[in-house]
Every structure is written in structure tokens, then in C-alpha cells.
FILUM-991618 format. One record per residue (C-alpha): residue in three letters; x, y, z; residue number from 0. Coordinates in steps of 0.1 Angstrom, whole numbers, plus 5000, padded with zeros to 4 digits. Layout:
N
<pt rest="ALA" c1="X" c2="Y" c3="Z" nr="NUM"/>
...
END
This chain:
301
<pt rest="UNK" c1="3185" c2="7473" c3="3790" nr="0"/>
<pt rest="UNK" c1="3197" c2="7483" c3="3825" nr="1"/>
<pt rest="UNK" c1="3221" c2="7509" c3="3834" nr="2"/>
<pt rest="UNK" c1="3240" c2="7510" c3="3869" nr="3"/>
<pt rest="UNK" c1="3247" c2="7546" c3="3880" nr="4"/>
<pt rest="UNK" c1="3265" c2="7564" c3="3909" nr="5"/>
<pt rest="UNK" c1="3271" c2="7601" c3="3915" nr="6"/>
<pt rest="UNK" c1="3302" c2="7604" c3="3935" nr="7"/>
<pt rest="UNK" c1="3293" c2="7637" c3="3961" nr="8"/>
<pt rest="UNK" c1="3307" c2="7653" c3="3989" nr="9"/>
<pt rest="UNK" c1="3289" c2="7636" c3="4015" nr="10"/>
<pt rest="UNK" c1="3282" c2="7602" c3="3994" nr="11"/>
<pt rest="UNK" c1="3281" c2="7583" c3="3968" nr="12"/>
<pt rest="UNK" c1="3246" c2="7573" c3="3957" nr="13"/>
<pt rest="UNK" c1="3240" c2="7546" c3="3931" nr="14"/>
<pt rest="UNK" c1="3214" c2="7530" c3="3911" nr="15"/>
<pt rest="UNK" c1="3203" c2="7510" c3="3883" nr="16"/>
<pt rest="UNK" c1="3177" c2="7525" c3="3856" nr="17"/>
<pt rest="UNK" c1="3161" c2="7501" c3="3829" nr="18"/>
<pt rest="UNK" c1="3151" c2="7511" c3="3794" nr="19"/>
<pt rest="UNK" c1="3125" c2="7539" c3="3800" nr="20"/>
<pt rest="UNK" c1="3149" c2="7556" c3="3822" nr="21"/>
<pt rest="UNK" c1="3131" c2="7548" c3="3851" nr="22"/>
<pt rest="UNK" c1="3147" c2="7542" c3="3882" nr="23"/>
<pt rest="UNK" c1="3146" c2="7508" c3="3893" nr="24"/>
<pt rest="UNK" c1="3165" c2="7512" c3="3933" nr="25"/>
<pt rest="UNK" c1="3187" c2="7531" c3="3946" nr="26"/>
<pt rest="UNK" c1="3207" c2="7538" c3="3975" nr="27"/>
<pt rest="UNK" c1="3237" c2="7554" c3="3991" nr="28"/>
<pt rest="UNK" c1="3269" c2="7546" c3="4007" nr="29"/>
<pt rest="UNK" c1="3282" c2="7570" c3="4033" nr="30"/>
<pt rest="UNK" c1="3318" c2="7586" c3="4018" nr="31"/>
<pt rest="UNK" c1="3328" c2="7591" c3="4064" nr="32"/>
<pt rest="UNK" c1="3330" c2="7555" c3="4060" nr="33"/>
<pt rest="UNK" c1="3361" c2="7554" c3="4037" nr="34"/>
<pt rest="UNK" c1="3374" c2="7590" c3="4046" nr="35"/>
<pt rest="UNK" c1="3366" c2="7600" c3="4006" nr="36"/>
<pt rest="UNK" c1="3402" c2="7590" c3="3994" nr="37"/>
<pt rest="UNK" c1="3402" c2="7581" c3="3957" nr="38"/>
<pt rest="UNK" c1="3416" c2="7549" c3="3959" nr="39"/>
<pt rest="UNK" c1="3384" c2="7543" c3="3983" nr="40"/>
<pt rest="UNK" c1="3357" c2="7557" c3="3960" nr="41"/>
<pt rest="UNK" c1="3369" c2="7532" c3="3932" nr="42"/>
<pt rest="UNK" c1="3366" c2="7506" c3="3957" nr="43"/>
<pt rest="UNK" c1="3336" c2="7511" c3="3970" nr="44"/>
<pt rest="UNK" c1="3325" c2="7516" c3="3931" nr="45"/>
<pt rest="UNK" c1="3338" c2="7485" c3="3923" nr="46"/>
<pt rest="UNK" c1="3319" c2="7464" c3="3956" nr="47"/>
<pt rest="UNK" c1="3284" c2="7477" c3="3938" nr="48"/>
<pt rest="UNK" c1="3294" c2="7469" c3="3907" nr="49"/>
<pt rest="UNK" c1="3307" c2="7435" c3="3914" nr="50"/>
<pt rest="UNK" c1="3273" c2="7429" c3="3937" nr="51"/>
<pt rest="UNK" c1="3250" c2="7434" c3="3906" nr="52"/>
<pt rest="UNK" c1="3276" c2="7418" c3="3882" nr="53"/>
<pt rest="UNK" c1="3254" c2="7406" c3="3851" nr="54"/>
<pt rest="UNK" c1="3226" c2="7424" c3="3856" nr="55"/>
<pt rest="UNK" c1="3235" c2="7457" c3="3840" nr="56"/>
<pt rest="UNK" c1="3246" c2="7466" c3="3802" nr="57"/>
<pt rest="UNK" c1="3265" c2="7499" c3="3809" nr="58"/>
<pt rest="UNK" c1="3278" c2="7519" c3="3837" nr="59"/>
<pt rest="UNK" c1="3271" c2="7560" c3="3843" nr="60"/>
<pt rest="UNK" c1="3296" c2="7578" c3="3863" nr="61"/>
<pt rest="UNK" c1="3293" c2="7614" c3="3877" nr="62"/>
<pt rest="UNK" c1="3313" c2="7627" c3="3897" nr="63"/>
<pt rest="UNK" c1="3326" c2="7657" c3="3913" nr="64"/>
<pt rest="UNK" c1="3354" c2="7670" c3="3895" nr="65"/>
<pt rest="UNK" c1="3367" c2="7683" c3="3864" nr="66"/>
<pt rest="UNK" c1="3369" c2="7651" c3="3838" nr="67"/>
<pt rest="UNK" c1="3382" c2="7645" c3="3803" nr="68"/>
<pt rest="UNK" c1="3349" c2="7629" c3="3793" nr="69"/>
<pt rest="UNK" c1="3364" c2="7614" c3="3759" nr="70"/>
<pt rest="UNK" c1="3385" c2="7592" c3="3780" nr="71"/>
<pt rest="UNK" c1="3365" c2="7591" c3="3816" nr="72"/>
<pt rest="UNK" c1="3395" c2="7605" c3="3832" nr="73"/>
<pt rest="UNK" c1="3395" c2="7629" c3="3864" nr="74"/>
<pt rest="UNK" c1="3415" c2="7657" c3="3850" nr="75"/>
<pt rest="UNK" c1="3411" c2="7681" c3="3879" nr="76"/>
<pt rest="UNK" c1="3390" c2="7700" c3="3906" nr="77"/>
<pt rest="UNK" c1="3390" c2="7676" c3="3932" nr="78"/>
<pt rest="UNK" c1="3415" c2="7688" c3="3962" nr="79"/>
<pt rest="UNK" c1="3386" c2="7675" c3="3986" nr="80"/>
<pt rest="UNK" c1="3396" c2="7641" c3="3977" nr="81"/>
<pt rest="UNK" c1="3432" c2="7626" c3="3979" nr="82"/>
<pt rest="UNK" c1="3446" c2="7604" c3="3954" nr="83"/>
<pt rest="UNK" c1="3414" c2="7608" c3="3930" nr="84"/>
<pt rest="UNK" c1="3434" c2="7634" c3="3903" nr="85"/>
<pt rest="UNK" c1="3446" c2="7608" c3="3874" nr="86"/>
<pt rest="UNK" c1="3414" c2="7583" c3="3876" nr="87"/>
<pt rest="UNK" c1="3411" c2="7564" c3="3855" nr="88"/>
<pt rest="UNK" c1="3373" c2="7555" c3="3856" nr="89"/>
<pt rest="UNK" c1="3363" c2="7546" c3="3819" nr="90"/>
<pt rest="UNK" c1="3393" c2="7526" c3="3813" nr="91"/>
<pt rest="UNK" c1="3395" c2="7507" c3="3847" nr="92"/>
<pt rest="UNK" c1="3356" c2="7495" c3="3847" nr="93"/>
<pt rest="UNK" c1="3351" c2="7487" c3="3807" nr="94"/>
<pt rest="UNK" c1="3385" c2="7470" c3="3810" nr="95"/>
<pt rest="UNK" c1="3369" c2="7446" c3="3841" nr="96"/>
<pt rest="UNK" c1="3336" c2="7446" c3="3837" nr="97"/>
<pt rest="UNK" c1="3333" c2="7440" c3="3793" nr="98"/>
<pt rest="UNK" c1="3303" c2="7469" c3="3794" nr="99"/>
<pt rest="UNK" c1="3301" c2="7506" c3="3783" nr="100"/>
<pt rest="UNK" c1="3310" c2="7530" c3="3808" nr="101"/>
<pt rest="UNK" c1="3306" c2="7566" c3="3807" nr="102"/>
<pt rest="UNK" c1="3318" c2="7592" c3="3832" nr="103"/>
<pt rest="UNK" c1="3312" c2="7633" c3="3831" nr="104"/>
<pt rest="UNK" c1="3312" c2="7660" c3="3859" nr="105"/>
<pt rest="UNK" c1="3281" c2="7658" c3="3886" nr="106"/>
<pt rest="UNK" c1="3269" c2="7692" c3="3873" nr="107"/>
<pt rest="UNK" c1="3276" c2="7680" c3="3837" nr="108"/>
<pt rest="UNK" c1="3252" c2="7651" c3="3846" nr="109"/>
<pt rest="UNK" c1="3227" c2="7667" c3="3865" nr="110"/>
<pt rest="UNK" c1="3219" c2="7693" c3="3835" nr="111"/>
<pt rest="UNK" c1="3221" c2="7665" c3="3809" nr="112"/>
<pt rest="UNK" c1="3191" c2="7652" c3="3838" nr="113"/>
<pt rest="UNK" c1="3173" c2="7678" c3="3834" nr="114"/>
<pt rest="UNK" c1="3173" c2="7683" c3="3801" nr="115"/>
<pt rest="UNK" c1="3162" c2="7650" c3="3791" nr="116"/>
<pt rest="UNK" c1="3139" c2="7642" c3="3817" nr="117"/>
<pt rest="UNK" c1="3134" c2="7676" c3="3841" nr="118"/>
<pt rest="UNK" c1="3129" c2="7713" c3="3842" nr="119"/>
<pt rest="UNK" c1="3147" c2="7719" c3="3809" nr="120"/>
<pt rest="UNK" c1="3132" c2="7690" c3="3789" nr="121"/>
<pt rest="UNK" c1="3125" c2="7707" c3="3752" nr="122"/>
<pt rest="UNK" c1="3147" c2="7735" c3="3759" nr="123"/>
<pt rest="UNK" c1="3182" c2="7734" c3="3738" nr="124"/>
<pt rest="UNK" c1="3201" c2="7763" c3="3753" nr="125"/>
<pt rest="UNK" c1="3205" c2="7769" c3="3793" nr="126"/>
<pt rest="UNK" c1="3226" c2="7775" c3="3823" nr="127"/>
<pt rest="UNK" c1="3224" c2="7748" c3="3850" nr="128"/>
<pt rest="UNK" c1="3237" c2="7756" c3="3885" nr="129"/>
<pt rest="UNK" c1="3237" c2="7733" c3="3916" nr="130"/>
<pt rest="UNK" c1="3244" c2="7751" c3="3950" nr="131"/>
<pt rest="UNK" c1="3258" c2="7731" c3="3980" nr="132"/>
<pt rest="UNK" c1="3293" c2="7730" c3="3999" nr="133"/>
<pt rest="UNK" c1="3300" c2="7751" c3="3968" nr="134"/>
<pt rest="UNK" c1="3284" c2="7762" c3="3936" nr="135"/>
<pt rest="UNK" c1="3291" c2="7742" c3="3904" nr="136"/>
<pt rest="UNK" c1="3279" c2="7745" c3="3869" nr="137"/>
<pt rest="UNK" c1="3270" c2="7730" c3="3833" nr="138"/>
<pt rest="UNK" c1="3262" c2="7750" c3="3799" nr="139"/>
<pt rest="UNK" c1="3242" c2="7734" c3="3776" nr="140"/>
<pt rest="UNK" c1="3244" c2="7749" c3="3741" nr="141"/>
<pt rest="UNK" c1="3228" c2="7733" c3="3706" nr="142"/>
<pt rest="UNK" c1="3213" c2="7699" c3="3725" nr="143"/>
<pt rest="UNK" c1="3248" c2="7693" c3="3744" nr="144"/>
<pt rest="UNK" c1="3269" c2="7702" c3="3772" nr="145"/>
<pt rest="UNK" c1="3297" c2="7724" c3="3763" nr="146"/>
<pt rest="UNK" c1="3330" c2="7715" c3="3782" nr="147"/>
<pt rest="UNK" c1="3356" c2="7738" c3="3773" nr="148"/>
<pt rest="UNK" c1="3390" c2="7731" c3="3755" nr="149"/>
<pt rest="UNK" c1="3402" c2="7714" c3="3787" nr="150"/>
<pt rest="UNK" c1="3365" c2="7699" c3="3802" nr="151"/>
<pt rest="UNK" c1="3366" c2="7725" c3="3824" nr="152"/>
<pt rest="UNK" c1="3336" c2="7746" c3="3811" nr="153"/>
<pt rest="UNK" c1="3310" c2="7758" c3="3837" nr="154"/>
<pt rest="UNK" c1="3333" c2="7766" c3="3866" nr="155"/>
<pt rest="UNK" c1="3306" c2="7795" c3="3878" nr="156"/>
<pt rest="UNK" c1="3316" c2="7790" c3="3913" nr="157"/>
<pt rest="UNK" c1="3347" c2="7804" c3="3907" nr="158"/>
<pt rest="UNK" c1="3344" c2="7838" c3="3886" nr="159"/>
<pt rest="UNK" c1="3352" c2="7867" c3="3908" nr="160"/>
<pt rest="UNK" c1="3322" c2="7882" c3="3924" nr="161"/>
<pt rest="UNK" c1="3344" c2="7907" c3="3948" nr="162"/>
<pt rest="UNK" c1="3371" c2="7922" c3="3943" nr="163"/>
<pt rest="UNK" c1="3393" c2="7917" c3="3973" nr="164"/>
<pt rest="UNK" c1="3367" c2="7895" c3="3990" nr="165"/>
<pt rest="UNK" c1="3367" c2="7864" c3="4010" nr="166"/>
<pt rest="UNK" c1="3394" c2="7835" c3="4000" nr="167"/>
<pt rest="UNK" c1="3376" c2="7808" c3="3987" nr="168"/>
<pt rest="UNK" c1="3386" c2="7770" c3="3992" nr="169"/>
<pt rest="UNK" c1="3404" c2="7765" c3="3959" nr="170"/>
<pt rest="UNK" c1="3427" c2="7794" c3="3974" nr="171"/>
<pt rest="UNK" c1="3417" c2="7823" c3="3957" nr="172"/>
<pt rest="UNK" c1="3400" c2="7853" c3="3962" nr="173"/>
<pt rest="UNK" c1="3362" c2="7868" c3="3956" nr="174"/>
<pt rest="UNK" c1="3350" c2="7831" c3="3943" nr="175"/>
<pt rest="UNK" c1="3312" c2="7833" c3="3938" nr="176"/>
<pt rest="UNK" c1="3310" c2="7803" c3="3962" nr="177"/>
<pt rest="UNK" c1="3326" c2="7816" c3="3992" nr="178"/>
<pt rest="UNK" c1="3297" c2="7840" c3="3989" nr="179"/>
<pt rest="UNK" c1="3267" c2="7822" c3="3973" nr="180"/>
<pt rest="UNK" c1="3272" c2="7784" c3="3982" nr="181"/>
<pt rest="UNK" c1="3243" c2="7770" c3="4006" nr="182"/>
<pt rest="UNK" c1="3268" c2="7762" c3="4036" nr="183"/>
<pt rest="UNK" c1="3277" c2="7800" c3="4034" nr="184"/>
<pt rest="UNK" c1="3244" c2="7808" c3="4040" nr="185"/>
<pt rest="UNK" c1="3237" c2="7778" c3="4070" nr="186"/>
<pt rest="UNK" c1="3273" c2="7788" c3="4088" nr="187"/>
<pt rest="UNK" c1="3261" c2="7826" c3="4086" nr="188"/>
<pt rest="UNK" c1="3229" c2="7813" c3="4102" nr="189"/>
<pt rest="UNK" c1="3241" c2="7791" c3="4128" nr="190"/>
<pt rest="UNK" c1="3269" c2="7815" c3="4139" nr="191"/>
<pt rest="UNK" c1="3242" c2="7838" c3="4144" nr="192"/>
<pt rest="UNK" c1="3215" c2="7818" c3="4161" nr="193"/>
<pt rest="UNK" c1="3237" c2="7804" c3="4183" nr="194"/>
<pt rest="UNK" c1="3237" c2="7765" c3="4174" nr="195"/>
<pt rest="UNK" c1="3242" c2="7741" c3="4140" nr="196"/>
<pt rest="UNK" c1="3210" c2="7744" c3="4118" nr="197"/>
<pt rest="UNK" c1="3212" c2="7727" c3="4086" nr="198"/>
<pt rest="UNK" c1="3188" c2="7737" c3="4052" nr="199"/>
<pt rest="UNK" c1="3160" c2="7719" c3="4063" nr="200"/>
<pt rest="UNK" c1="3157" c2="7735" c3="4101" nr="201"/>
<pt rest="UNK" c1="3159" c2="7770" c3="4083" nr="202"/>
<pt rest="UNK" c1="3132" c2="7766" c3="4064" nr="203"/>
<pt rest="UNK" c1="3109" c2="7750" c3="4089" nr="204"/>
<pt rest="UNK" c1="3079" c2="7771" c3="4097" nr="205"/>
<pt rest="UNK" c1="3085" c2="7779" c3="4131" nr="206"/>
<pt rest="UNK" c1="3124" c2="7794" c3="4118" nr="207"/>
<pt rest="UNK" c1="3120" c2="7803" c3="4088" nr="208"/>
<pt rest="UNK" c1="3098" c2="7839" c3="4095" nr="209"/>
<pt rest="UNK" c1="3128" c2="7846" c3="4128" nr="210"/>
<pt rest="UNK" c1="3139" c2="7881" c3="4118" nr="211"/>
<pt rest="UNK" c1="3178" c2="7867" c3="4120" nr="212"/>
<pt rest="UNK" c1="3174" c2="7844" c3="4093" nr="213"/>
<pt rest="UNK" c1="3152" c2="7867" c3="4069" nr="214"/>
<pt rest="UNK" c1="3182" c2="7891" c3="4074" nr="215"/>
<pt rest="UNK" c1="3207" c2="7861" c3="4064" nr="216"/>
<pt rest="UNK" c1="3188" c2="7849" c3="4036" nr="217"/>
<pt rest="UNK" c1="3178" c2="7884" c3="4017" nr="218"/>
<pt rest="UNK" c1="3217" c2="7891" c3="4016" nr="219"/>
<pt rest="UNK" c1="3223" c2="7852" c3="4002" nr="220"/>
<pt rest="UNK" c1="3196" c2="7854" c3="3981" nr="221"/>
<pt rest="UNK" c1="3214" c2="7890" c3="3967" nr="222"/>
<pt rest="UNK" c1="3248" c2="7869" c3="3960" nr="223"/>
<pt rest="UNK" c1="3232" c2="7843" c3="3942" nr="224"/>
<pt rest="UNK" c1="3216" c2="7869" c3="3920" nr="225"/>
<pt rest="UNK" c1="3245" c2="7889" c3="3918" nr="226"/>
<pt rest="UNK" c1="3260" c2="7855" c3="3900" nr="227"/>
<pt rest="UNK" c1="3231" c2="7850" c3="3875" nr="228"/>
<pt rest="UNK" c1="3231" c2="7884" c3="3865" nr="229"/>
<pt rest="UNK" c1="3268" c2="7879" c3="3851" nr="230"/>
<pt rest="UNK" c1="3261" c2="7849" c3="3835" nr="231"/>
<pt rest="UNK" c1="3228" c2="7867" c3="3818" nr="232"/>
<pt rest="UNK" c1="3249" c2="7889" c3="3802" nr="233"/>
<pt rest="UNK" c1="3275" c2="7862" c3="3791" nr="234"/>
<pt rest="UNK" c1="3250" c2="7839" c3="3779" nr="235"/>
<pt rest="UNK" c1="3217" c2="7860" c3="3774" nr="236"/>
<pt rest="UNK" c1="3199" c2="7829" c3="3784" nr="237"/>
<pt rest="UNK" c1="3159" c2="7817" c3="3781" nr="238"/>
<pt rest="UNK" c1="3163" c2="7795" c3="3809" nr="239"/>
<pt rest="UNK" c1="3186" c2="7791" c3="3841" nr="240"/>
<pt rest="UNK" c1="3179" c2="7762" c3="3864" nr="241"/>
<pt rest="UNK" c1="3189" c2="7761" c3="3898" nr="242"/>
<pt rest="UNK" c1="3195" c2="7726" c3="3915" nr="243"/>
<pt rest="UNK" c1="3207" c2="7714" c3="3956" nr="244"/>
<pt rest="UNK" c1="3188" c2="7704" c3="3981" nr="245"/>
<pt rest="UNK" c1="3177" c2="7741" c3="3997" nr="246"/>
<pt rest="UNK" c1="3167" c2="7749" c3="3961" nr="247"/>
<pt rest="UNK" c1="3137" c2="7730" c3="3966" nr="248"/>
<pt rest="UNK" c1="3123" c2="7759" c3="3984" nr="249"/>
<pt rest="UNK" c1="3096" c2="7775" c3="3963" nr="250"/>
<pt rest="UNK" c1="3107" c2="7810" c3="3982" nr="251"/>
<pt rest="UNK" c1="3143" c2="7809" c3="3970" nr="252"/>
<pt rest="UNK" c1="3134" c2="7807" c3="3934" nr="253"/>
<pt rest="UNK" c1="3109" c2="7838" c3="3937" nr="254"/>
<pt rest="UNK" c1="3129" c2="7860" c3="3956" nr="255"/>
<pt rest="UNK" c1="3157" c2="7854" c3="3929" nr="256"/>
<pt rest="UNK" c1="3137" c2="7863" c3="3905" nr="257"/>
<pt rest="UNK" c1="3128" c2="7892" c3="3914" nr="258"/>
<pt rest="UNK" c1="3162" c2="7901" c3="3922" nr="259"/>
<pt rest="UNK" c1="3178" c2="7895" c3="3892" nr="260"/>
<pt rest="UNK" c1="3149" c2="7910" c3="3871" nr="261"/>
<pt rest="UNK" c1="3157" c2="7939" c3="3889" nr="262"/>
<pt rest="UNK" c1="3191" c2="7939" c3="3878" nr="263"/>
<pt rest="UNK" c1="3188" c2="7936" c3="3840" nr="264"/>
<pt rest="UNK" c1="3180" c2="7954" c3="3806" nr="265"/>
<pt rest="UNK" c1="3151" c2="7945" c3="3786" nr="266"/>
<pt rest="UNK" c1="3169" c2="7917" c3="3764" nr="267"/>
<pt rest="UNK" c1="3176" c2="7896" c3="3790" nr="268"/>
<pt rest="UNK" c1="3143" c2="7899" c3="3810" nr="269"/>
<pt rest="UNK" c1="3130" c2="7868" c3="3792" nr="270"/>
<pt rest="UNK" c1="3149" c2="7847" c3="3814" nr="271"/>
<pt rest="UNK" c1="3134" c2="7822" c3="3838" nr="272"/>
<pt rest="UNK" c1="3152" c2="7811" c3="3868" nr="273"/>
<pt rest="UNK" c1="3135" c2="7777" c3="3881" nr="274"/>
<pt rest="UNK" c1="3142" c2="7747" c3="3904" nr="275"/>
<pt rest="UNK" c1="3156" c2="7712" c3="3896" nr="276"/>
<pt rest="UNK" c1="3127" c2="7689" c3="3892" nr="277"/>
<pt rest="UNK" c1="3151" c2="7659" c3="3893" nr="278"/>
<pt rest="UNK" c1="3164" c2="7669" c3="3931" nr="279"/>
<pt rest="UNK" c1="3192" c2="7648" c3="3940" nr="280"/>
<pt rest="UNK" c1="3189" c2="7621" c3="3913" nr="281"/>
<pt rest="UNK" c1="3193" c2="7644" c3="3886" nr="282"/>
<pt rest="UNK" c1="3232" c2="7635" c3="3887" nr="283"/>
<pt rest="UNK" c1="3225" c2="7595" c3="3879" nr="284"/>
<pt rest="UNK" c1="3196" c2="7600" c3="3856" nr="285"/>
<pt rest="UNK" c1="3220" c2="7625" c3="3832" nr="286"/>
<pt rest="UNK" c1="3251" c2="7596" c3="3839" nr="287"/>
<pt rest="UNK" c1="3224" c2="7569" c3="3825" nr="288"/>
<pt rest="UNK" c1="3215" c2="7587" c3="3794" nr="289"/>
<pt rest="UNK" c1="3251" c2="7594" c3="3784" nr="290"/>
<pt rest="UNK" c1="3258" c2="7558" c3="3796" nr="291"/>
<pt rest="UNK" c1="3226" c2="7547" c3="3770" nr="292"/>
<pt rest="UNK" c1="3242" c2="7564" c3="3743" nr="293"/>
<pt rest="UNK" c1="3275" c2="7552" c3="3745" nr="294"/>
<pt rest="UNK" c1="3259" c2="7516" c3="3747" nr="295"/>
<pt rest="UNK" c1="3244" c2="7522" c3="3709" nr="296"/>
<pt rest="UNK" c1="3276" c2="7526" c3="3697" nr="297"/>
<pt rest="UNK" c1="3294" c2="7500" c3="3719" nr="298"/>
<pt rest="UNK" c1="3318" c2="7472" c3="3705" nr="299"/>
<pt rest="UNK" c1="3338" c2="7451" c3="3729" nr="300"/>
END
């Protein structure tokens, strides 16, 4: 059994192909610059991988950005960053072509499914999953399963106010979580300050990370982001919240979080652990393959 995957992103799409143990056979990653990240284009350039490796996969995982009607593999919403995408129709378009399962669900959808089956939360039935980036998305995963709402649009967390009369977030309204705790709010706040571009990465470099600018810049980020959680503790009284994206990775962003947030709660919700993606950036594709794997059991042409 082999499974091709892709994880459609903001800066691009990366694909693979995973064989029976889940493990990840290649993978790689195609640039979206290169087709301006138009819809029409991210199907296409979907379709030139899958037609490369043509008869050498069983089934075909999907996640994307976006809100999507998962029974059908459908983008239903959420994605304004990409023209022409709304209306997809992923599921039908490649099982109709290719004569293989396909099986398509949100990118933070995928990555918790990741993580549940093969990362951080592996054993763990009931936990929050949040992946912070050019904005901050989210999955819930309740009883063994993701739960996506009566519309598949479940887990919106970047978008629950956070400030009243606050700063207007890209999807046009105001106070959005994101527009305070998403990672490129921190890095613009950073570079405005400092005088020059510095991505993640640079921040965090030893000779950077300790400048008394960027402590300053990361204590208040690290207080919006736990300003978030602590809302969704008292939604969701969780055992477990894990935190995914790139500058996640950093070891000192989980444990000041923690600390904030314990600070911020009452006893019954102090059993919460906030902890890192283990599955980094592949978390997406490995979550897309296991739903893809199970849709394969059941699959009649």
C-alpha cells in the first residue's frame, strides 16, 4: 500500500508518498510564487505530481488550507488568499481521473489527525491542536475524531475575538486572535523594530535571541498566545493542547506559555499541558494519509 499526499500551504505545496507503516517514503515541495497560488493552479500542479507517479500509489491525501466539506472533498470556504479555489472540487475531480480513493480535510484538521496517530498526542482521545503561522488555525479532536462543526468549519481559533475594538484582522474583522498571536505578527513587530527583515529562525539564533528588543517583542507575543489558550481552557477544559508551526519548535516558547497560562487559570483546568508538534511540517501529509488509508478500506470503484 502506498499513499501520495500533499498539504496545500501558504508558501507551498509539499507532497509525498507514505507506504504501509506510515512511513514516509520522499517528499518534496513545489514553490506556490511559481503559479501565483490561484486555484485553478494548485489543481494543476496537483495533478502534474499525480500524473508523474501514476500507478504507483493506491489513494490520495489532501490537506489543504481552507474550510472543506470533508464528506464530499469540497473547498467550502476560508480561502480569500487564493483566487478561484472556493467551489473545488478535489475528491470528485481526482477519484473521477485517477480510479483511487482520495481524501481531502483542512491542513489543521490533518495535522492533529498527525499527531494524534503518530505525534505528540498519540494515546490521547480529547485535545486542542493549534498551528501558528501567517495566521493561527485550529482542529478539535473529541472521542478519537476531529470534530468539524455543522458546516466543517469547527476550530476557527484564529478568529474569536481577543480585543475588543482591536486591530482588523485579514478576514476583515476586528480583535481576531491572529492579528495578535499569529507568528508573522510577532517577526513584523520584530523587524520594524530592529530595523531590517528577520524571519523565525534569525530571532531565535543565539547571538539575537537574548537582544533586549526582541525579549520585549516576544514576552508580549508569548502573552497573546496565552491569552488565546486560556479561552479555549475554559471552553474545552482540556488534558492536552498542542502547539504546531515552524517557530513552535522552540523549546522556550512552549515554557514560557506555560507558565503563562497556568498563571491564568483555576485549579480544574491546571492539568493542562501545552506541548510542541513532534510531526513539524509533515504533520499535515501524515494526518491526509491516514484519512486517505481509511477511506481505502472501504473503497469500491
Amino acid at each position: 500500500m502506498k499513499i501520495i499526499v500533499f498539504d496545500v500551504g501558504g508558501t507551498a505545496i509539499k507532497f509525498g508518498m507514505v507506504d504501509e507503516n506510515f512511513e514516509m517514503i520522499f517528499s518534496g515541495e513545489i514553490p506556490t510564487q511559481e503559479f501565483e497560488h490561484k486555484g485553478n493552479m494548485v489543481m494543476a500542479a496537483l495533478e502534474s505530481r499525480l500524473d508523474e507517479f501514476r500507478g504507483r500509489y493506491d489513494a490520495i491525501g489532501v490537506s489543504t488550507a481552507g474550510q472543506i466539506d470533508y464528506a464530499n472533498g469540497r473547498v467550502v470556504g476560508g480561502v480569500a488568499n487564493i483566487p478561484n479555489y472556493y467551489g473545488s472540487e478535489i475528491r470528485k475531480v481526482f477519484e473521477d481521473k485517477y480510479e483511487v480513493p482520495v481524501a481531502v480535510d483542512n491542513d489543521v484538521n490533518c495535522a492533529g489527525i498527525g499527531e494524534a496517530h503518530f505525534g505528540a498526542a498519540k494515546g490521547c482521545d480529547d485535545f486542542l491542536c493549534l498551528t501558528y503561522g501567517t495566521g493561527v488555525g485550529g482542529c478539535i479532536y473529541m472521542n478519537g475524531d476531529v470534530y468539524r462543526g455543522s458546516r466543517f468549519a469547527a476550530g476557527e481559533f484564529g478568529h474569536m475575538a481577543t480585543h475588543k475594538d482591536g486591530r482588523m484582522c485579514t478576514c476583515g474583522r476586528i480583535g481576531c486572535y491572529e492579528a495578535y498571536a499569529a507568528c508573522r505578527v510577532f517577526t513584523d513587530a520584530v523587524s520594524k523594530r530592529m530595523g531590517r527583515p528577520m524571519t523565525g529562525r534569525e530571532i531565535f539564533e543565539p547571538e539575537n535571541i537574548n537582544n533586549p528588543i526582541i525579549v520585549e517583542e516576544l514576552d508580549k507575543w508569548e502573552d497573546e498566545i496565552a491569552l488565546g489558550l486560556r479561552n479555549l481552557c475554559y471552553m474545552f477544559n482540556p488534558t492536552l493542547i498542542v502547539l504546531g508551526g515552524g517557530i513552535m519548535s522552540e523549546d522556550l516558547i512552549i515554557k514560557h506559555v506555560n507558565e503563562k497560562l497556568y498563571a491564568q487559570l483555576e485549579e480544574n483546568y491546571l492539568h493542562v499541558k501545552v506541548v510542541k508538534a513532534q510531526l513539524r511540517n509533515k504533520a499535515g501529509m501524515f494526518g491526509a494519509a491516514y484519512l486517505a488509508n481509511e477511506k481505502l478500506k472501504t473503497w469500491s470503484k
